[in-house]
C-alpha positions in Angstrom: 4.7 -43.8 38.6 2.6 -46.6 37.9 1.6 -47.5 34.5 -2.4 -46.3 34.7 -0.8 -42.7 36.2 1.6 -42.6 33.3 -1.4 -43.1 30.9 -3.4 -40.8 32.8 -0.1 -38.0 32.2 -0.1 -39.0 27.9 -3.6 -38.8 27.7 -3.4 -35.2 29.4 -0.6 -34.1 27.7 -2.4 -34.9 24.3 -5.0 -33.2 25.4 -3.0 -29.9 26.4 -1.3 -30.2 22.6 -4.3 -30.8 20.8 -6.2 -28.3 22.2 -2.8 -26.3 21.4 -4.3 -26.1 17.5 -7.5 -26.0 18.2 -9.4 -22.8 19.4 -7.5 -21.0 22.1 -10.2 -17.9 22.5 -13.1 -16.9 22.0 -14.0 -13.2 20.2 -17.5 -12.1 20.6 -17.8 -9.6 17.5 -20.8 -7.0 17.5 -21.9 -5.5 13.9 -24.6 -2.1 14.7 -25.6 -1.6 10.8 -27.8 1.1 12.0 -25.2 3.1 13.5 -23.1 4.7 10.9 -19.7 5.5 11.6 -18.8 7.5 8.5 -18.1 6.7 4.6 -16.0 3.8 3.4 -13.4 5.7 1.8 -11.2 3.3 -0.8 -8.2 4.9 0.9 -6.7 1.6 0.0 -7.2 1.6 -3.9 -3.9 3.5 -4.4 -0.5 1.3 -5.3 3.0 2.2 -6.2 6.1 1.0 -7.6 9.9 2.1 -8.4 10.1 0.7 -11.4 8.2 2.0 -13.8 8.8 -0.1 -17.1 7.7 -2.5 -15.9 3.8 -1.2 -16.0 3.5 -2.2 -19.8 5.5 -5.4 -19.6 3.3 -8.9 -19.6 2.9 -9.4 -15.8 2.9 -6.1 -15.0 -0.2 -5.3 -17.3 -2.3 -8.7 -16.0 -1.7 -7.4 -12.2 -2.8 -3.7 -13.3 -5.9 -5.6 -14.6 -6.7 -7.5 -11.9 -6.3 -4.7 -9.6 -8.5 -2.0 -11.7 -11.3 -4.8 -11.9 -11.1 -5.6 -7.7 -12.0 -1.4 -7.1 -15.3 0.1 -7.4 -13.4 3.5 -8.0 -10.6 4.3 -10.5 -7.4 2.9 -8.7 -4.7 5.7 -8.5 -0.7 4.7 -9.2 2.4 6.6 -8.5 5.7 5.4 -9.7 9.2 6.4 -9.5 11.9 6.9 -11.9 9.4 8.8 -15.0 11.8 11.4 -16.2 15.0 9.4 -15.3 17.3 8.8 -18.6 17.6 5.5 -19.7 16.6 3.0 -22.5 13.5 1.9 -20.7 15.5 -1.8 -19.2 14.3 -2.1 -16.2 16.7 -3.8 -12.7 15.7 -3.3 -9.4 15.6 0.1 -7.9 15.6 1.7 -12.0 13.6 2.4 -14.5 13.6 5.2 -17.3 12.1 7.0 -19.7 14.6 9.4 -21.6 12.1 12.6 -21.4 14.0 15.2 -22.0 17.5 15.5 -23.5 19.1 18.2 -25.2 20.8 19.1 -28.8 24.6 20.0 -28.4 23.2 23.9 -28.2 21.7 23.0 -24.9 18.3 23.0 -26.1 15.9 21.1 -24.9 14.6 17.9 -26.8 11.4 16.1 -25.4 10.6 12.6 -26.2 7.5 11.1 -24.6 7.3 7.6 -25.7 8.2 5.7 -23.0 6.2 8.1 -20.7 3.2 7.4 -22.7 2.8 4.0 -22.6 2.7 4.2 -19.2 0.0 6.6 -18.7 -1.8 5.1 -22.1 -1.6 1.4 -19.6 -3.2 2.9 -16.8 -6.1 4.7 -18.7 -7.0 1.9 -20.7 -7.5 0.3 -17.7 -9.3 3.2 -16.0 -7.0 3.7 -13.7 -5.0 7.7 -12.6 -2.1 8.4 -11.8 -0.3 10.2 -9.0 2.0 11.7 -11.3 5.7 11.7 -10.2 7.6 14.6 -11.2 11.4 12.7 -10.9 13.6 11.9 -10.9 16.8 14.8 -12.7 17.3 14.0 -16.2 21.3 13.1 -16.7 20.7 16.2 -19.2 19.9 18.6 -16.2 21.4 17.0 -13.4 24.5 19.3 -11.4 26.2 15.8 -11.2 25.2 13.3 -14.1 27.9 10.9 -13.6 27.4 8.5 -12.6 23.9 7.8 -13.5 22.5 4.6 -14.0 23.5 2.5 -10.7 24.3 -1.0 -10.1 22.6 -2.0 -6.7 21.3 -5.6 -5.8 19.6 -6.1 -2.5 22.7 -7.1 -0.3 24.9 -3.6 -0.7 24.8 -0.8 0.5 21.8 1.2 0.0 23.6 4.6 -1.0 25.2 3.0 -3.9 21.4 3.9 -5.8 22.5 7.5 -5.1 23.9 8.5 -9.0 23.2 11.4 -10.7 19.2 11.2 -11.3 19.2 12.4 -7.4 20.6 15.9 -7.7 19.5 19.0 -7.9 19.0 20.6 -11.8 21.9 22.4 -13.3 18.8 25.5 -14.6 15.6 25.2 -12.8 13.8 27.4 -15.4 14.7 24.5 -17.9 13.2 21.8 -14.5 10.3 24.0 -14.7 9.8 23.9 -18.4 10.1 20.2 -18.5 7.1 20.0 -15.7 5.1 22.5 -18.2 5.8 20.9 -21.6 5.2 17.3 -20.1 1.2 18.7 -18.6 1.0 20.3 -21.5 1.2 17.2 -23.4 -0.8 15.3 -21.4 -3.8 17.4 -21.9 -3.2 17.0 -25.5 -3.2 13.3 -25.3 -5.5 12.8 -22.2 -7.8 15.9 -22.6 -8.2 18.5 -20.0 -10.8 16.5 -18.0 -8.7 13.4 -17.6 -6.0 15.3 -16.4 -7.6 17.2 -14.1 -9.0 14.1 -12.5 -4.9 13.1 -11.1 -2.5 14.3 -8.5 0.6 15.9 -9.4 4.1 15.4 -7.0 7.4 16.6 -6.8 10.4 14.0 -6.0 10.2 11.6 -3.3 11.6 11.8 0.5 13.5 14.6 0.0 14.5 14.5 3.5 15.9 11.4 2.9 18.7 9.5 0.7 16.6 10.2 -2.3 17.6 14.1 -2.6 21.4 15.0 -3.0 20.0 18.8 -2.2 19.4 20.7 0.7 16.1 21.7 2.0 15.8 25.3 0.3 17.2 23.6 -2.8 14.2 21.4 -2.9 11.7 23.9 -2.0 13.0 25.6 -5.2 12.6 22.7 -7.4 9.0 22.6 -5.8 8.4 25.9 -6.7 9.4 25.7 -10.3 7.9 22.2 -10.8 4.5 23.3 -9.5 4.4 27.0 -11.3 5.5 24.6 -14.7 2.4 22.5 -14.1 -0.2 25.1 -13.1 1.3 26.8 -16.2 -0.1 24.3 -18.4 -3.2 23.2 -16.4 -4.1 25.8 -13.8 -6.8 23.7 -12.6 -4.2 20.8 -11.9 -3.3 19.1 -8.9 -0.3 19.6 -7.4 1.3 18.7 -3.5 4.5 16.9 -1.6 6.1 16.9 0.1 6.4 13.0 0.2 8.3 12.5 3.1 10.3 9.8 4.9 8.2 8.2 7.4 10.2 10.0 10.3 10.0 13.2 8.1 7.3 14.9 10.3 9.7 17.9 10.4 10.6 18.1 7.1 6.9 18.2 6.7 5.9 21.0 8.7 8.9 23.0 7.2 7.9 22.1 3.8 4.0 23.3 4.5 5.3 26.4 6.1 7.3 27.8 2.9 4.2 27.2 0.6 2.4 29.0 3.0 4.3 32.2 4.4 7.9 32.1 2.2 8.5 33.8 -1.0 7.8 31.6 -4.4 11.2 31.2 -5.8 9.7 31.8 -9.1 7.0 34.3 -8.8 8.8 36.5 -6.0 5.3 36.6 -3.9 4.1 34.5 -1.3 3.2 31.0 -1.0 3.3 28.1 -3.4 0.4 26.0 -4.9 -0.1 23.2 -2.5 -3.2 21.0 -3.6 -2.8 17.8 -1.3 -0.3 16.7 1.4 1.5 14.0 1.2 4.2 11.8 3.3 5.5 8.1 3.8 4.4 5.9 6.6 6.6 2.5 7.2 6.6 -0.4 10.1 9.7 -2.1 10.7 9.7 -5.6 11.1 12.9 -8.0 13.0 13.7 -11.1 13.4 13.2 -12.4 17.1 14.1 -15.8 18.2 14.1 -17.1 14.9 10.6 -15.9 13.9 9.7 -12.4 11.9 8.2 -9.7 14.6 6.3 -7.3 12.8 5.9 -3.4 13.9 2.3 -2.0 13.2 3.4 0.7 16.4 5.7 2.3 14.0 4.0 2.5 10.8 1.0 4.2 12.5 3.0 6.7 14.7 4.5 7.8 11.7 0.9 9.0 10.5 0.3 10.5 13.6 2.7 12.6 13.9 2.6 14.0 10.7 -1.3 14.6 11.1 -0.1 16.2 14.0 1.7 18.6 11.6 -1.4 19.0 9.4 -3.5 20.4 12.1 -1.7 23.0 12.8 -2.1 24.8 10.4 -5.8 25.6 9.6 -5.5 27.2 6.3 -5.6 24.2 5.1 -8.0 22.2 7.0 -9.8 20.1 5.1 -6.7 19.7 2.2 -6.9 16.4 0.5 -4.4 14.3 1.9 -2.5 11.4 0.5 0.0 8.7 2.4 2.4 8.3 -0.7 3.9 4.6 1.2 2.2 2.9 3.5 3.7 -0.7 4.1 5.1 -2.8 6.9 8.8 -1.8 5.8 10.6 -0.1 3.5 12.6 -1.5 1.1 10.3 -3.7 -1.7 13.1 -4.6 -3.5 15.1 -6.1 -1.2 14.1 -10.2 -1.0 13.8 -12.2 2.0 17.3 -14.1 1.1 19.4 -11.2 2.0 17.0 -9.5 4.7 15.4 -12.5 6.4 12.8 -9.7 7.9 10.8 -9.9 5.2 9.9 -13.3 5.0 6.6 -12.6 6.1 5.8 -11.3 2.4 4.7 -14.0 0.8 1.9 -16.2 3.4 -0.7 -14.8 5.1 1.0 -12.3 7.6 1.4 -10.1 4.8 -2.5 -10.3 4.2 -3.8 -9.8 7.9 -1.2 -7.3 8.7 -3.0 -5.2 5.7 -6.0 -6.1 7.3 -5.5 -4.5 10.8 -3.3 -1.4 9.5 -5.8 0.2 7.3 -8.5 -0.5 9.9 -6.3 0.8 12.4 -6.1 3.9 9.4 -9.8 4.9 9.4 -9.5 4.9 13.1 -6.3 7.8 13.0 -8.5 9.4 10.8 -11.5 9.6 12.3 -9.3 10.9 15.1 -7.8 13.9 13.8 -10.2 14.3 11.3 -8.2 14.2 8.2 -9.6 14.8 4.9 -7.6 11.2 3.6 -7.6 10.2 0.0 -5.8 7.4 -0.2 -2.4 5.3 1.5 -0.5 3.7 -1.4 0.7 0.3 -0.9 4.1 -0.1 -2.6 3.8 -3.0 -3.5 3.5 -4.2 -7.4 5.5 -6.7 -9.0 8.9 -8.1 -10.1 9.4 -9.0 -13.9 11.8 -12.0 -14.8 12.6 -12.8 -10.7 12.6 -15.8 -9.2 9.3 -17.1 -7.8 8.0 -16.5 -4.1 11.6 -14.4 -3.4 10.6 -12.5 -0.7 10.2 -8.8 -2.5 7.0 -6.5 -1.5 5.2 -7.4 -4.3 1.2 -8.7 -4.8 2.1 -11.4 -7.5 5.0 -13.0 -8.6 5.3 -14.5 -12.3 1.9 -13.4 -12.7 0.3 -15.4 -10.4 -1.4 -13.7 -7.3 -0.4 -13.8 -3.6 -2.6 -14.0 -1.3 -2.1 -10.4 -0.2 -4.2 -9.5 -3.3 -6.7 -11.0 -1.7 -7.2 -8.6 1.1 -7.7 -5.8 -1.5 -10.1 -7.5 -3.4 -12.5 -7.9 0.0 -11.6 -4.2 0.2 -13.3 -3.7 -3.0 -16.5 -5.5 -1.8 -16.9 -3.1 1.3 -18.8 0.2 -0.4 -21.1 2.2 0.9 -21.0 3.4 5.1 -18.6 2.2 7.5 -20.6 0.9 10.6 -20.4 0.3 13.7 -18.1 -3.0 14.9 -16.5 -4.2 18.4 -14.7 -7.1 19.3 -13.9 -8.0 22.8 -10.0 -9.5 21.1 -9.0 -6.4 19.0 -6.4 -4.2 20.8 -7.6 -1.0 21.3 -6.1 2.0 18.7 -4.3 3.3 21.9 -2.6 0.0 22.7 -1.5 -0.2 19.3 0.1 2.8 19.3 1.4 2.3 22.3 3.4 -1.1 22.1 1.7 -2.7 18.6 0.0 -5.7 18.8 2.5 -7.9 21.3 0.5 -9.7 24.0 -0.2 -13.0 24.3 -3.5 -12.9 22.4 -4.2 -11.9 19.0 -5.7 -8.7 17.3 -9.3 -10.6 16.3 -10.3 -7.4 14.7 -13.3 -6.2 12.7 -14.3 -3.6 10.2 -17.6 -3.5 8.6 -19.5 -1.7 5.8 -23.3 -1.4 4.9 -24.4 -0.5 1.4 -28.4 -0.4 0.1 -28.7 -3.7 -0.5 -25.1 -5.3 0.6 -23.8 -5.5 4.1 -19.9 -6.7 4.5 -17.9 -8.0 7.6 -14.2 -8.2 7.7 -12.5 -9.9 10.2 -8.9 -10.9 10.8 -6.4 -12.7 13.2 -3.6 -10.7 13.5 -0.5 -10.9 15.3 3.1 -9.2 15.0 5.0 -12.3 16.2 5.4 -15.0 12.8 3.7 -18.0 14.7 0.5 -19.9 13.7 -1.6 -22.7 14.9 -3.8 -21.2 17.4 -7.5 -21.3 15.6 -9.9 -19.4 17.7 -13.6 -19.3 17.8 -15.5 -16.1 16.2 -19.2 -15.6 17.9 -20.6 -12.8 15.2 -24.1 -10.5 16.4 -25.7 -8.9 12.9 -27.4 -6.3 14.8 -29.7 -3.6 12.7 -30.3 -6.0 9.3 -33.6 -5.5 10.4 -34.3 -8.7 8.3 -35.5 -12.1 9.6 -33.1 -14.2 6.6 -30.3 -12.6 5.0 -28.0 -15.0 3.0 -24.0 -15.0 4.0 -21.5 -15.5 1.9 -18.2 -15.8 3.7 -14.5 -15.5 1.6 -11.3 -17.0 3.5 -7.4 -16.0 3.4 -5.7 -18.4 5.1 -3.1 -21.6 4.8 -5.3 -23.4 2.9 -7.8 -21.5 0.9 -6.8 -17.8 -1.5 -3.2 -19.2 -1.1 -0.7 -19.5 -3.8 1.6 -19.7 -1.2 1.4 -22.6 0.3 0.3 -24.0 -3.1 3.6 -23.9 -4.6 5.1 -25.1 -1.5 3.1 -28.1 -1.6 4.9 -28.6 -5.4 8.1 -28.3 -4.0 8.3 -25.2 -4.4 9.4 -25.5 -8.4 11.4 -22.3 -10.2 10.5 -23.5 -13.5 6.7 -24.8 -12.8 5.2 -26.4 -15.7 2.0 -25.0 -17.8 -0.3 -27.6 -15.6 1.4 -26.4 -12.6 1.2 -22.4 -13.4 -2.9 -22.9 -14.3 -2.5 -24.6 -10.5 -1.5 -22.0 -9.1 -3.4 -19.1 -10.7 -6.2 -21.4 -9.4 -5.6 -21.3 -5.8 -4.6 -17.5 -5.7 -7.9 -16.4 -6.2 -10.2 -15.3 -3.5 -11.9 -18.4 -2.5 -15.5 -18.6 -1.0 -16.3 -21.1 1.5 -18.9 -23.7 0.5 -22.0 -22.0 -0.6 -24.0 -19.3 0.1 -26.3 -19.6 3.4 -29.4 -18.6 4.6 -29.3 -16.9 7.9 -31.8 -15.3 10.5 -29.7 -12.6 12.6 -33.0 -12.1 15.1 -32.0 -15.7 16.6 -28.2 -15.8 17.9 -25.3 -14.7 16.5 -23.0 -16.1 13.5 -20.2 -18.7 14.5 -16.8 -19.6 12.8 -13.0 -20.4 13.5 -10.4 -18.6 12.4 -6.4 -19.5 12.3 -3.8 -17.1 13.0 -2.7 -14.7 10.3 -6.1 -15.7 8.8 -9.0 -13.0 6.9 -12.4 -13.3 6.1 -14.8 -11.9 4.8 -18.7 -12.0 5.0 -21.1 -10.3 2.4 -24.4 -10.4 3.5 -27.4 -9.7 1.0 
């Protein structure tokens, strides 16, 4: 090979890897404002956490902040652990409140301080909750010791399984607790407030969570719900906040408040105000790199609003996803299950992107009357920074997966109609996820009286990035000859903690200058400013990495 043919071969080969990071593809995106699809629900202004103490703690209260100011609604929030015994110190997998006790006659003492300032922190803040009636008080419990458990991610997950997991010793006392603790609220809270939440026995009962069988729960329903409807009969009340494989379990659980007998009234059927169950993806590690699972997470809600249509007395219930998240386990950091690495960049954000888009659609579908999907994601008091955990900040700074909710909470008004010739259709995904060679280059779109928005995203389940494709965006139906575009950006370099405290050297004791740094760069960042824009005279153009989300408002 001669020396101007070896050139010749560089000078391709650079070419070939350039073009390698440059754009690959090409999505032509269509926005119809004129055609309405149907409302933009904030299904996703609902988030959840097991540890409940920390809610009033310092980081915990900033990220409840942050997140009540990104939603135009009141944000909803369910945690675990509110009537498990305890002195209110927190560790992963545990919290506690120390409800209810009782004197050495057996009586029952109720103590609601802990429980309060929860609840008091989320109504300051405007914010509901989805009330958590769990887990067994070491007073009631048939098998108290012993309670409190020592897990850390790394052992075995049954070792969380103490006494706060089995079934009450008297369920008239179990009920009474559920009555004295609405009761109270409506004292505190008023009647109006409280009737404004969702009430909800246990969590995934046909899981690890409930050392019971399935009648045994059923009963605890019973009793829990006729305590509440005691106090408040105009409260809220449902389950049966299954596993994400607990379809079954569902339809089982549905049937007896239907057609059994109430285990405390003798008659028929048990209140059942809402319908709720988990909904989980389940990511591996292929080849070195994470591989996501949106397949998974989404075939688990469509097979348990295959179970809801069935039965058409109650059509039209209010329904709730209690979990919805790429995995299942927040509390378990990326340095013992390397799966989850994906948690703290931008795969985190653009996977929320496509799965709750990918949501409307399975609802649209089967016609479900959704509420919300809870992400269980919060935060992680006293951890290490950027470990790994499902959470949306970490040492009270931001991650960029906050970011995605806050363009959430721009989009109000009517969900339109958007196509893009690069996202996979619902089908697809549900078929084999999002695996192909090309990216999900998605869209979701929203039209308010005076505010149009565009979301778009470059999504795919494999870990890898440097492809940066080409987005061609028609603004059909503005019916305006200049409309002005602001466009917001999740990626490597912009809304990115991330790769912020990477860039430090990724510090565990950052200094003040370096903290400010970072809060800094985690919020949502706009690119350059605001433009003027005639839709009439070709369509909008852009590039967008891999694992990247933008956003445009258009006024």
């Amino acid at each position: 090979m001669n020396v101007r043919i070896k050139l010749s071969f560089i000078f391709i080969l650079c070419c070939v890897f350039h073009s390698l990071g440059k754009a690959q593809d090409k999505a032509d995106i269509t926005v119809n404002f004129d055609n309405k699809v149907s409302e933009m629900k904030p299904i996703w202004a609902w988030f959840g956490y097991d540890v409940p103490n920390y809610t009033y703690m310092k980081d915990g209260q900033k990220l409840l902040t942050d997140i009540s100011k990104l939603s135009p609604v009141p944000v909803y929030v369910r945690a675990h652990n509110l009537l498990t015994s305890g002195d209110g110190t927190p560790a992963l997998k545990w919290g506690s409140t120390t409800v209810y006790t009782e004197d050495e006659q057996g009586n029952p003492v109720y103590n609601w301080t802990i429980v309060d300032r929860i609840f008091d922190t989320y109504i300051k803040r405007g914010m509901k909750p989805l009330a958590q009636i769990g887990f067994m008080p070491e007073a009631l419990s048939t098998k108290p010791q012993p309670y409190q458990h020592k897990w850390k991610p790394g052992t075995r997950y049954e070792e969380i399984l103490t006494g706060w997991a089995y079934p009450p010793k008297d369920y008239k006392k179990w009920g009474n607790l559920a009555y004295e603790w609405v009761k109270h609220c409506v004292e505190r809270y008023g009647k109006k407030e409280v009737e404004s939440w969702y009430w909800e026995v246990w969590n995934e009962a046909d899981g690890a969570y409930w050392k019971g069988t399935q009648a045994e729960f059923f009963k605890l329903y019973d009793y829990a719900a006729d305590g509440v409807k005691r106090a408040l009969p105009t409260a809220k009340i449902g389950g049966a906040n299954v596993t994400g494989g607990g379809s079954r379990y569902l339809d089982a659980f549905i049937k007896h408040c239907l057609t059994d007998t109430n285990y405390v009234t003798g008659k028929i059927g048990s209140p059942l105000d809402a319908v709720l169950f988990h909904a989980k993806g389940s990511p591996k590690v292929v080849n070195g790199a994470v591989v996501m699972n949106l397949r998974t997470e989404l075939r688990n809600v469509e097979a348990n609003y295959k179970v809801i249509n069935r039965y058409p007395q109650i059509k039209n219930i209010p329904v709730i996803i209690g979990e919805f998240d790429p995995e299942g386990c927040a509390d378990c950091g990326m340095a013992t299950n390397p799966e989850n690495a994906y948690r703290n960049g931008t795969m985190y954000s653009s996977y929320t992107a496509a799965s709750f888009a990918r949501l409307y659609e399975l609802t649209d579908k089967y016609n479900i009357n959704l509420l919300g999907a809870v992400s269980w994601s919060f935060e992680f008091e006293n951890q290490p920074w950027f470990a790994g955990f499902r959470d949306l900040a970490t040492n009270g700074v931001n991650k960029p997966v906050l970011n995605v909710f806050k363009m959430f909470g721009m989009m109000i008004g009517n969900r339109v109609e958007a196509t893009s010739n690069k996202m996979y259709p619902l089908q697809t995904v549900l078929d084999s996820s999002i695996r192909k060679q090309t990216a999900d280059i998605g869209v979701l779109a929203a039209k308010s009286q005076n505010t149009s928005t565009v979301m778009i995203w470059n999504y795919h389940d494999e870990d890898k990035k440097g492809n940066i494709d080409t987005v061609s965006l028609s603004l059909k139906g503005l019916n305006k000859s200049s409309v002005t575009i602001t466009r917001y950006l999740i990626d490597d370099e912009n809304s990115n903690s991330y790769e912020v405290w990477k860039k430090m050297g990724s510090p565990q004791s950052p200094s003040s200058a370096q903290i400010r740094e970072l809060e800094k760069s985690s919020q949502l960042k706009s690119i350059g400013k605001s433009i003027k824009f005639n839709p009439n005279q070709g369509s909008f153009q852009f590039e967008l990495s891999r694992q990247g989300v933008t956003l445009l408002s258009i006024k």
